[in-house]
N, C-alpha and C positions, 0 to 999 in steps of 0.2 A: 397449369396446362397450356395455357395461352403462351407464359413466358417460354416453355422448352419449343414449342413449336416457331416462335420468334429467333430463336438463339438457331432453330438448325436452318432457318430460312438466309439468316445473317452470314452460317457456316461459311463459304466461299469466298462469298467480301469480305469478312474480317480478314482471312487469312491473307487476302490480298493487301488489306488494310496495314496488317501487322506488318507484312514486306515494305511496305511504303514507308511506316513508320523505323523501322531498321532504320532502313536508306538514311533518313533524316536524322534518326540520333547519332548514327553513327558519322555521318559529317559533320553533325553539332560537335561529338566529342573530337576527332579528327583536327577542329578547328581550334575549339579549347586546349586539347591536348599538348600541342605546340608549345605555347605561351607556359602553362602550364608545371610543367618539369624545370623550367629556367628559373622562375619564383622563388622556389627555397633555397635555389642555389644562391641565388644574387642578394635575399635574406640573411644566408650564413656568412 
């Protein structure tokens, strides 16, 4: 009981949360992604 009313209090923020967190992997991979593709090439 406690726990679902914790989870819809969180409701909001998470979701802002999970936005933030996009943001960030997605310029993690953005960043990796580069380098990334040229590897197996330079491999082969």
């Amino acid at each position: 009981m406690g726990i679902s009313q914790e989870v819809k209090d969180r409701g909001s923020a998470s979701e802002d949360q999970i936005e933030a967190t996009k943001e960030q992997y997605n310029s993690l991979v953005n960043r990796l992604a580069i380098p990334t593709p040229e590897l197996p090439e330079s491999t082969e």
